[in-house]
N, CA and C of each residue as an Amber inpcrd file, in Angstrom:
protein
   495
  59.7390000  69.4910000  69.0180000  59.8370000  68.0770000  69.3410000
  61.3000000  67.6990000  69.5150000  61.8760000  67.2640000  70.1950000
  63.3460000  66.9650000  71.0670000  63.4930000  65.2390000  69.9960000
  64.6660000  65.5320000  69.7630000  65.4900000  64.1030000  69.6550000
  65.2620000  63.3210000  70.8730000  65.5930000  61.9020000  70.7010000
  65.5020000  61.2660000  72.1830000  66.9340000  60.4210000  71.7220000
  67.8490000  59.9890000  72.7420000  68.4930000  59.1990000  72.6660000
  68.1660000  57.9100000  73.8790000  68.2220000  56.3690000  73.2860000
  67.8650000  55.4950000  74.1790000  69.2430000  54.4140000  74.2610000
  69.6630000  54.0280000  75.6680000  70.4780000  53.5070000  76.2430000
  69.6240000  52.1110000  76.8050000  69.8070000  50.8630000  75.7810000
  69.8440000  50.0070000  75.7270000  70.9880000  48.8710000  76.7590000
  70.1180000  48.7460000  77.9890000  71.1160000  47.9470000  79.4020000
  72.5380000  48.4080000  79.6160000  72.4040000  49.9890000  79.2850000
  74.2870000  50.6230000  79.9600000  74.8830000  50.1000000  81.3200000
  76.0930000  49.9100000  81.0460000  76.9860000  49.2940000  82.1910000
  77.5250000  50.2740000  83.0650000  77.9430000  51.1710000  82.3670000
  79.5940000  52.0360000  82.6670000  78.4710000  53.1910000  83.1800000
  78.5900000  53.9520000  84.3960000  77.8960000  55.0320000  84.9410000
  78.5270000  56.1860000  84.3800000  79.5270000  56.0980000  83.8860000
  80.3050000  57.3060000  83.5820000  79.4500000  57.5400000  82.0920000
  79.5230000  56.7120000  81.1430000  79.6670000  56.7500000  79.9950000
  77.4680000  57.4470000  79.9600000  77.0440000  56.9560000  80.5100000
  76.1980000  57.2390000  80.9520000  75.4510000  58.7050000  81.5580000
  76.5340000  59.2190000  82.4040000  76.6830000  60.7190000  82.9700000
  76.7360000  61.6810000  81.8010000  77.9220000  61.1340000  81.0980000
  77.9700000  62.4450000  80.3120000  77.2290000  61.9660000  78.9650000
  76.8590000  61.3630000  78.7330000  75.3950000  61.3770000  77.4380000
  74.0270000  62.2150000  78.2440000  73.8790000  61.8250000  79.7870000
  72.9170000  62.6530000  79.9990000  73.2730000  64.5730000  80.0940000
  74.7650000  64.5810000  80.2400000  75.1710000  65.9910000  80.1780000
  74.7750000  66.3330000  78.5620000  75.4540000  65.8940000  77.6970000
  74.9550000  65.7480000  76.1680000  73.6160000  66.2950000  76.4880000
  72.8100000  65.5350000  76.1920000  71.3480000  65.8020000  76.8630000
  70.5300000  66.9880000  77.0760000  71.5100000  66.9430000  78.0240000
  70.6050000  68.7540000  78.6580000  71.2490000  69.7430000  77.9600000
  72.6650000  69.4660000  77.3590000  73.0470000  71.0420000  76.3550000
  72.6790000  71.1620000  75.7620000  71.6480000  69.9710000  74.6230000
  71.2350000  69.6920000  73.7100000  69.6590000  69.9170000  72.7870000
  68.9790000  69.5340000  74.2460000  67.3400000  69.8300000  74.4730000
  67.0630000  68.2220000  74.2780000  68.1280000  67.1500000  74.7220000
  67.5680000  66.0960000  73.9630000  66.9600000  65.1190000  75.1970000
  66.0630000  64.2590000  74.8620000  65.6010000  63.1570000  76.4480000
  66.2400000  62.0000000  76.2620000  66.7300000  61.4880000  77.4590000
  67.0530000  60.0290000  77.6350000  66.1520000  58.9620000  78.0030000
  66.5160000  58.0880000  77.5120000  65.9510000  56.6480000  77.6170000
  67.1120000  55.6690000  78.0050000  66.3230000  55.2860000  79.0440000
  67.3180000  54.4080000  79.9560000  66.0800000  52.7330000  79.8850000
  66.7580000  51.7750000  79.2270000  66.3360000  50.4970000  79.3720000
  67.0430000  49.3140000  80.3720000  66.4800000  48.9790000  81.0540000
  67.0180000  48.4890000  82.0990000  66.6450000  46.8040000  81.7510000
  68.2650000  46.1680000  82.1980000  68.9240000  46.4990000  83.3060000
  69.8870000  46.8790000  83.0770000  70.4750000  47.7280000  84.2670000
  71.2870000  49.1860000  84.1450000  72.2090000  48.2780000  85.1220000
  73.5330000  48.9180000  84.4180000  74.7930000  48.0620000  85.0900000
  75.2990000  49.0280000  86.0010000  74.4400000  49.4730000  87.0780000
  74.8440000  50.5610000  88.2950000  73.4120000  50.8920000  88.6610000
  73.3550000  51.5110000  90.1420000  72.5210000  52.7770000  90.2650000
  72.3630000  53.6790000  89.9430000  71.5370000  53.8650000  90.1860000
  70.9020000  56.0190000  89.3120000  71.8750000  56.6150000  90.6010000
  72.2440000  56.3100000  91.5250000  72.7180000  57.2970000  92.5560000
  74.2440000  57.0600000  92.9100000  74.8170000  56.0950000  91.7340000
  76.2920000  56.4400000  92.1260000  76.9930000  57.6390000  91.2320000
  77.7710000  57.6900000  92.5230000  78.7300000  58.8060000  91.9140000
  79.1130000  59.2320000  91.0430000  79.7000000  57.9660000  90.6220000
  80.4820000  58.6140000  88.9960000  79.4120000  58.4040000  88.0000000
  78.2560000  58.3430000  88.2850000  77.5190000  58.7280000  87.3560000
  76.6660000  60.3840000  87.4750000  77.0810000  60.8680000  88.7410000
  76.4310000  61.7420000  88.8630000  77.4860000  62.8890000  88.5380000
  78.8550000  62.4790000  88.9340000  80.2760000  63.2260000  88.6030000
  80.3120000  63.5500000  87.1120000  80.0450000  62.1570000  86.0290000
  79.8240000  62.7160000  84.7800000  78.9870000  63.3720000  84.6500000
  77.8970000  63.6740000  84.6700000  76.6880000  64.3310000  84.1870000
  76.8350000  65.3270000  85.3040000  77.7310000  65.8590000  85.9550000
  78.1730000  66.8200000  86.7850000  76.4170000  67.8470000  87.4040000
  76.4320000  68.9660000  87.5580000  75.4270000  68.5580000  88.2050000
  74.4730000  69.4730000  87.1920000  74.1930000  68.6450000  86.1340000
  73.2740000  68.8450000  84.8800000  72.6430000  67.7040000  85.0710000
  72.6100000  66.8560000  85.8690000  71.8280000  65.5310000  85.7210000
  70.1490000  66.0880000  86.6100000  69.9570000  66.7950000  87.0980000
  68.6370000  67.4900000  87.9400000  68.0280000  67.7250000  86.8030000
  68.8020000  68.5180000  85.3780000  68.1630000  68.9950000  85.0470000
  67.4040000  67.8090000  83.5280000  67.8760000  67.1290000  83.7140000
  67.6900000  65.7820000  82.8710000  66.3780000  65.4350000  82.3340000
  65.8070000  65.7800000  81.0970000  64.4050000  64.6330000  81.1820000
  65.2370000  63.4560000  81.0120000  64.5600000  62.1510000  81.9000000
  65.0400000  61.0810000  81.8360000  63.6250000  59.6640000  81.8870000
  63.4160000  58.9380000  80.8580000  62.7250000  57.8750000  81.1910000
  63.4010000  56.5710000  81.3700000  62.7880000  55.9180000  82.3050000
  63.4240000  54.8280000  82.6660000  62.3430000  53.5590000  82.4460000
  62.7350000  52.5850000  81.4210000  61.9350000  51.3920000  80.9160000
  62.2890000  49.8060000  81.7320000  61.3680000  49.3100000  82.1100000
  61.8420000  47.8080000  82.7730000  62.5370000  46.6040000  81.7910000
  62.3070000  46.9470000  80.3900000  62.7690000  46.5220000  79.1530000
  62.6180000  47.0010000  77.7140000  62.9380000  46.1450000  77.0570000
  62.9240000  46.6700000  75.5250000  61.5620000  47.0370000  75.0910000
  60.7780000  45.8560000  75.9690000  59.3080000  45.9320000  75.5470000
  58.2810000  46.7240000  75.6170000  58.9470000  47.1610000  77.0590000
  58.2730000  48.5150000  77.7130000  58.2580000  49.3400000  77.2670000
  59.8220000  49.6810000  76.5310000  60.0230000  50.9550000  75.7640000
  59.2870000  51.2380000  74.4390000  58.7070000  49.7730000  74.2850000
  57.8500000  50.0900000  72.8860000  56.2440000  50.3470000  72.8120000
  55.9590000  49.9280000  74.2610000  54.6480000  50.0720000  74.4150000
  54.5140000  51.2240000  74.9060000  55.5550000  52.0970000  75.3140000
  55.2400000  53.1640000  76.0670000  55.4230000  54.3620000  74.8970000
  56.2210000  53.9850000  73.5060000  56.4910000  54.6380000  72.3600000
  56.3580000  54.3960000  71.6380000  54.8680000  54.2840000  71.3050000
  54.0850000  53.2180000  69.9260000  54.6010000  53.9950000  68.7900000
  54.6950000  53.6340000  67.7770000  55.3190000  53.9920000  66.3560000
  56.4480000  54.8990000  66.2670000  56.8260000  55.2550000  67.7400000
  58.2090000  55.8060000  67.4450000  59.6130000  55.5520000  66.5030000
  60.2110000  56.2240000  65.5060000  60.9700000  56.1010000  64.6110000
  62.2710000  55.9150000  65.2230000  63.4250000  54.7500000  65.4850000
  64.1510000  54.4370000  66.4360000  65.3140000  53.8320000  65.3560000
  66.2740000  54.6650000  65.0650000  67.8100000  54.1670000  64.3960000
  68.2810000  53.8460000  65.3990000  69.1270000  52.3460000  65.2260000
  70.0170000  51.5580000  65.9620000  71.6940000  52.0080000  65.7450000
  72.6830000  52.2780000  66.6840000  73.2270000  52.2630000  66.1900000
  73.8810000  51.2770000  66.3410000  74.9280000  50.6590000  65.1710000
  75.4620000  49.3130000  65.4990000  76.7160000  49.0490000  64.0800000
  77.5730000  48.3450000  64.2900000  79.1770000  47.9120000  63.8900000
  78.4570000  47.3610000  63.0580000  77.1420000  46.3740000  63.6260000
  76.5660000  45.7270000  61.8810000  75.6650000  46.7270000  61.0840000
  75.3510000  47.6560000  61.0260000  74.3480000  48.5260000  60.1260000
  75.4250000  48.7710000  59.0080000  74.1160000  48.7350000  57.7380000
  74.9240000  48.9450000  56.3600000  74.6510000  50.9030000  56.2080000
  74.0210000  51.6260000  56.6380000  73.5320000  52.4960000  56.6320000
  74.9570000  53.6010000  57.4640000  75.4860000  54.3790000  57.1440000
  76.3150000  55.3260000  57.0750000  75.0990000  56.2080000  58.3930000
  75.8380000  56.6850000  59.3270000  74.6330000  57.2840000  60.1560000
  74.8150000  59.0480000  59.2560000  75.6600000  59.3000000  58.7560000
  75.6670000  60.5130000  57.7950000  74.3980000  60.9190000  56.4030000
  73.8010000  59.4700000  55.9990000  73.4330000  59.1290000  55.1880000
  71.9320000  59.4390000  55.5360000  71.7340000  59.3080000  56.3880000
  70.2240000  58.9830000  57.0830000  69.3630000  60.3590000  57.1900000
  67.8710000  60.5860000  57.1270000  67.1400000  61.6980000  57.1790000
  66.7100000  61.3970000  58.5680000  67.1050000  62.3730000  59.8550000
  66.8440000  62.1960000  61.1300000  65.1980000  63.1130000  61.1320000
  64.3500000  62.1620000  61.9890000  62.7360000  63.1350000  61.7190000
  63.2480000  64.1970000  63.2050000  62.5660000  64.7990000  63.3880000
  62.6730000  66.1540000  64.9120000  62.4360000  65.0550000  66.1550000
  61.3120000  64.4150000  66.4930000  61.3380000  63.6130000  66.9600000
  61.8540000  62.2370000  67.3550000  62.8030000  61.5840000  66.2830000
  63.2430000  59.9900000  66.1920000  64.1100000  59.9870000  67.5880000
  63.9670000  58.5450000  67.7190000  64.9010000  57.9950000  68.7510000
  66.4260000  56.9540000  68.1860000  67.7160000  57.6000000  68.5620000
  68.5330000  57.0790000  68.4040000  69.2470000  56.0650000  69.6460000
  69.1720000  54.7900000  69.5320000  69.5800000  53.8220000  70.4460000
  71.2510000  53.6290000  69.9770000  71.2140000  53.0890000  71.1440000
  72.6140000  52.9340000  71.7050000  72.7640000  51.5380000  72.4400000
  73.6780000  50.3270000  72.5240000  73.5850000  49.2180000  72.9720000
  74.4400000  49.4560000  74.4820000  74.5210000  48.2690000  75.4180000
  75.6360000  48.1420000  76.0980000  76.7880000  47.9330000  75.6260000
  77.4760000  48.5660000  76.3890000  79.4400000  48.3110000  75.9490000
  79.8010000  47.8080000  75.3020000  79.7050000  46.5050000  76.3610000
  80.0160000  45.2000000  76.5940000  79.5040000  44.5680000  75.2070000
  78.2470000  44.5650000  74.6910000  77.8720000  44.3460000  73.2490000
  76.9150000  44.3490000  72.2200000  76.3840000  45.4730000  72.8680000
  76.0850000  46.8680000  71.5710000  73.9800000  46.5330000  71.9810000
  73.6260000  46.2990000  70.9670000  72.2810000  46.2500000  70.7680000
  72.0530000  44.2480000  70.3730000  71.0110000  44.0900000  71.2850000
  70.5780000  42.6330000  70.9800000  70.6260000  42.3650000  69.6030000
  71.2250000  40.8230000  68.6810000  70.8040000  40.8050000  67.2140000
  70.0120000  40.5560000  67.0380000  68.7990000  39.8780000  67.9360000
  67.4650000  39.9080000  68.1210000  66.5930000  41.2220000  67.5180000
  67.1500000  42.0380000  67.8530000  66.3480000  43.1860000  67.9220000
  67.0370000  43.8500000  66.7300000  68.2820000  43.4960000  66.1820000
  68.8200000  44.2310000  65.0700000  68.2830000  43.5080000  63.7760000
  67.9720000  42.2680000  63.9830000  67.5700000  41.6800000  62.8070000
  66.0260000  42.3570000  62.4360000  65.2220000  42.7240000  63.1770000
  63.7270000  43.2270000  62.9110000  63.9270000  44.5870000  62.4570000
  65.0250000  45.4970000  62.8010000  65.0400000  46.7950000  62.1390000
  66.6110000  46.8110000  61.3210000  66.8910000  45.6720000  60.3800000
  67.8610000  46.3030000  59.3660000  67.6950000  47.3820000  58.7750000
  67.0720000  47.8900000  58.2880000  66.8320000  49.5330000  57.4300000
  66.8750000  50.3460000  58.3110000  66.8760000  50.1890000  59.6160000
  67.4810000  51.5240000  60.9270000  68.4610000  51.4420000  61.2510000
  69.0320000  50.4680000  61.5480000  71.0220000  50.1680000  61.8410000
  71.6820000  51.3670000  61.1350000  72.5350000  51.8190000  61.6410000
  73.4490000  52.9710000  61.2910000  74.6650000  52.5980000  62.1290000
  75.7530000  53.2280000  61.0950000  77.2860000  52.8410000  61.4370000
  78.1320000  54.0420000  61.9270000  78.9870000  54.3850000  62.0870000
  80.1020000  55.0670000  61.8940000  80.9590000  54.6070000  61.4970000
  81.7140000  54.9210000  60.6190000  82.9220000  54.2900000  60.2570000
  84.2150000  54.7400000  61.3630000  84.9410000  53.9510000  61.3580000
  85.8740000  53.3040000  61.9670000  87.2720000  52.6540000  61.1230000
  88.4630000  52.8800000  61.5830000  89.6240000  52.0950000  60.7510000
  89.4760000  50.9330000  61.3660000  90.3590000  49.5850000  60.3290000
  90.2480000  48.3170000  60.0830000  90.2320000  47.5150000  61.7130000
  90.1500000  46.5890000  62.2310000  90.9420000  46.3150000  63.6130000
  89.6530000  47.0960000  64.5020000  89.2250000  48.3180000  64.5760000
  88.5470000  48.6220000  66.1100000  87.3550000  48.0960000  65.8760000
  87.2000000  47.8630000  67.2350000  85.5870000  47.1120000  67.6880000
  84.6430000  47.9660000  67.7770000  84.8590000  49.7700000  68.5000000
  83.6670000  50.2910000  68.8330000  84.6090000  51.4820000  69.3340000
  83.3460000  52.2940000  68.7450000  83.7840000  53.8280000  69.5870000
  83.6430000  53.5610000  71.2480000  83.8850000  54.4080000  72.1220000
  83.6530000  54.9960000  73.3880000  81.5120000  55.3150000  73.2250000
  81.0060000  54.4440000  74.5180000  79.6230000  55.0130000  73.9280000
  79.1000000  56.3630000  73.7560000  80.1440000  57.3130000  75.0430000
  79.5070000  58.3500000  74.8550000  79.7440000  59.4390000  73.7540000
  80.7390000  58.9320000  73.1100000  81.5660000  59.3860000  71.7940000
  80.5060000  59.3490000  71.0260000  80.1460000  57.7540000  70.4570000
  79.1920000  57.5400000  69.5020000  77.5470000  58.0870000  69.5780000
  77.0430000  58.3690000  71.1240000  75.6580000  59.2590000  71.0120000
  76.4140000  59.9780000  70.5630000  77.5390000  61.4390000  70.8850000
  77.4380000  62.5110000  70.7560000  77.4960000  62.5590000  68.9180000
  78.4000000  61.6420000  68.5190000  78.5670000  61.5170000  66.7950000
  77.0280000  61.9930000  66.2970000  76.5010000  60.9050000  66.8850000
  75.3920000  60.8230000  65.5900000  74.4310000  61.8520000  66.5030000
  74.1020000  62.1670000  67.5540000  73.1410000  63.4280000  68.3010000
  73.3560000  64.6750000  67.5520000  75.2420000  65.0680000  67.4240000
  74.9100000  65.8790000  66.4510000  75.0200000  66.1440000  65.1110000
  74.5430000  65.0240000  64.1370000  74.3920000  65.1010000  62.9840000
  72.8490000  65.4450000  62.4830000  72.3430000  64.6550000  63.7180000
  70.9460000  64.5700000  63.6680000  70.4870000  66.1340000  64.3520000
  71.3320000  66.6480000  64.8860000  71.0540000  68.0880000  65.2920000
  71.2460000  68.9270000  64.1400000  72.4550000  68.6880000  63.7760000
  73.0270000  69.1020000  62.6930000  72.0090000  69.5530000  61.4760000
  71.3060000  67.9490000  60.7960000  70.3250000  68.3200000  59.8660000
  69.2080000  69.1540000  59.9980000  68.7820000  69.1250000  61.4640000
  68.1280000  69.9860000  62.0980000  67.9690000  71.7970000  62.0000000
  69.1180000  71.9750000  61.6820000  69.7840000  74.0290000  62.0240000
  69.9330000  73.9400000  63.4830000  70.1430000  72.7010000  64.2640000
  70.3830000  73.0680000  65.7350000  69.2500000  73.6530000  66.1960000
  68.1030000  72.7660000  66.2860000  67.1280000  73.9120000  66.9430000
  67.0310000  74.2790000  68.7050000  66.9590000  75.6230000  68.9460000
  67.1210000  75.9740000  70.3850000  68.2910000  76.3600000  71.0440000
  69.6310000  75.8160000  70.1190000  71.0750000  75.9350000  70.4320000
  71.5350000  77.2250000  69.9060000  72.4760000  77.2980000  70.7100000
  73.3220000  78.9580000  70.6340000  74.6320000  78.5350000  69.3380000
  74.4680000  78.9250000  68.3390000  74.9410000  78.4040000  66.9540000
  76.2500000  79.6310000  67.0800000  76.3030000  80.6640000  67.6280000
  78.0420000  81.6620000  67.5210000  77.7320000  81.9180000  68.7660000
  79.6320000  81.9240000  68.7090000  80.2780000  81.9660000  70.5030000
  79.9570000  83.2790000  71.0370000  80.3270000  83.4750000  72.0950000
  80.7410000  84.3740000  72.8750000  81.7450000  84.9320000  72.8400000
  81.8860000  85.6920000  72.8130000  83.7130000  86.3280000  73.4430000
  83.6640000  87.1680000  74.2490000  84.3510000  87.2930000  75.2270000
  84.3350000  88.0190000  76.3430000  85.5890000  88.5010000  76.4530000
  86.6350000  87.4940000  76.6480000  88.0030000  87.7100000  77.0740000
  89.1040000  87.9100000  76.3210000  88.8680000  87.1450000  75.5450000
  89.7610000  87.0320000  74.3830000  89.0600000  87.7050000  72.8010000
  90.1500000  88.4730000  71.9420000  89.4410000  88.9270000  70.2110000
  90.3500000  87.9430000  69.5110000  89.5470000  87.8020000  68.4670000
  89.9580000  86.7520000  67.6430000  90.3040000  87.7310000  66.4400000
  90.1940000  89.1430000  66.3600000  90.6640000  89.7880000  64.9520000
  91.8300000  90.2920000  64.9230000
């Protein structure tokens, strides 16, 4: 069962690209809630997600609402600047969905007020507003991989060219 990460009305195509690159190294699916601040077919969204985006599971929701009717009892951590919850702290299930807000400003409080006990943070020094989004999936994707043993992932490198002894 794959992690899912869900992108709650993304702006930035870039930031976007490479969470879906994330994605496919990962085994993980995207969720795209619309409305989406770009096309699926510009460039620099296809430049980030370089050309790993084919290989993408990707769902695409007309809203928040959609996404819930289409993922009845799905287990869904928010992440967000207001969660009291340490995203380190948290037991990720194989399946859960980790959301992600727009940029611009994060996850509805609408929607944060109905799941306080899912909000999850990263910490941050005093003064910053917010990670980079695609920073913050990859944070918490792989912690939640992490608790996992990485399942499906190639856990020791390669060496080919270079010895490290």
């Amino acid at each position: 069962m794959p992690l899912n990460i869900v992108l709650h009305e993304p702006e930035i195509p870039a930031n976007t690209g490479n969470i879906g690159r994330t994605c496919v190294a990962t085994g993980t699916r995207l969720h795209l809630i619309e409305p989406l601040g770009f096309r699926l077919s510009e460039k620099e969204l296809k430049r980030a997600g370089m050309d790993y985006w084919k290989d993408l599971d990707v769902t695409i929701y007309l809203d928040y609402e959609d996404f819930l009717a289409r993922n009845p009892g799905a287990k869904v951590y928010m992440a967000t600047t207001k969660g009291t919850n340490l995203y380190t702290d948290v037991h990720y299930e194989p399946d859960c969905y980790l959301m992600f807000g727009k940029e611009s400003g994060g996850i509805p409080e609408e929607i944060l007020r109905v799941h306080k006990k899912e909000a999850i943070r990263i910490p941050m020094g005093f003064g910053i507003r917010s990670l980079n989004l695609s920073n913050a999936a990859a944070v918490v994707l792989y912690e939640a991989l992490r608790q996992q043993g990485f399942p499906g992932m190639q856990t020791e490198g390669q060496l080919t060219k270079y010895s490290w002894d």
